[in-house]
N, C-alpha and C positions, 0 to 999 in steps of 0.2 A: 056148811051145807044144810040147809032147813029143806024137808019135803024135796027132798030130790033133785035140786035149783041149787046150782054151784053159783052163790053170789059174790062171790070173788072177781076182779077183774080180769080183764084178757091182759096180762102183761107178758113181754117178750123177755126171753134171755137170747145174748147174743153172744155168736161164739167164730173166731178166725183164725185158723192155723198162720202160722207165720213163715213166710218164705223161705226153702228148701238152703239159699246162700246166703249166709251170714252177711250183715248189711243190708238186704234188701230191705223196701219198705213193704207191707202190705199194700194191698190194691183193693181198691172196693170193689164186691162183687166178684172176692177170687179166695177161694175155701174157705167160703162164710157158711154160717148157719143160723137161723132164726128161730126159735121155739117156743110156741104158746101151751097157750093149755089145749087145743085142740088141733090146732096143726104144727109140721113144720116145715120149712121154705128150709131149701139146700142150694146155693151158688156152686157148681162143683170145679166150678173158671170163672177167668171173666168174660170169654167169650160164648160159655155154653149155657143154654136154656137152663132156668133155677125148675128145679122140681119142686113141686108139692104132697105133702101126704098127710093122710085125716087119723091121728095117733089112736082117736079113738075106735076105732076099724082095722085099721093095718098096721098093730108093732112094730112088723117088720119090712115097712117101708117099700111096699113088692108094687105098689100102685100108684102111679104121678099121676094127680090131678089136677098138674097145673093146666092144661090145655081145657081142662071143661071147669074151672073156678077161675078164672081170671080176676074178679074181683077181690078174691081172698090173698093172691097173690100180691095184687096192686097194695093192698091194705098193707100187707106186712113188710113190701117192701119200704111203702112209703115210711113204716115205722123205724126202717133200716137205716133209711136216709136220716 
């Protein structure tokens, strides 16, 4: 960090629980999580809307911003894929 500029880059960790019955496979887009340095994208199903939240504002995850950032969302899904 020089002057205040985190020049590090945006990289993601990803992270998927694995399904409840022994054998299953995972599914994409079904108890995944994506995590940058300033957001994280939550898949909570595969059928349910992924949430967004801006870590550096809301620790505690009380605020989805996927509905008014859609591009950040797009971005880290796309990094999913």
């Amino acid at each position: 960090m020089l002057d205040g500029v985190n020049s590090l880059p945006d990289r993601h960790i990803f992270q998927q629980q694995q399904p409840q019955k022994s054998g299953e496979t995972p599914q994409p887009y079904e108890n995944a999580t994506i995590v940058g340095r300033d957001f994280k994208l939550v898949f909570p199903s595969a059928k349910a809307a992924p949430m967004l939240f801006d870590l550096r504002v809301d620790e505690g995850e009380r605020n989805d911003l996927a509905a008014s950032n859609p591009a950040q969302v797009a971005k880290m899904k796309a990094a999913y894929d």
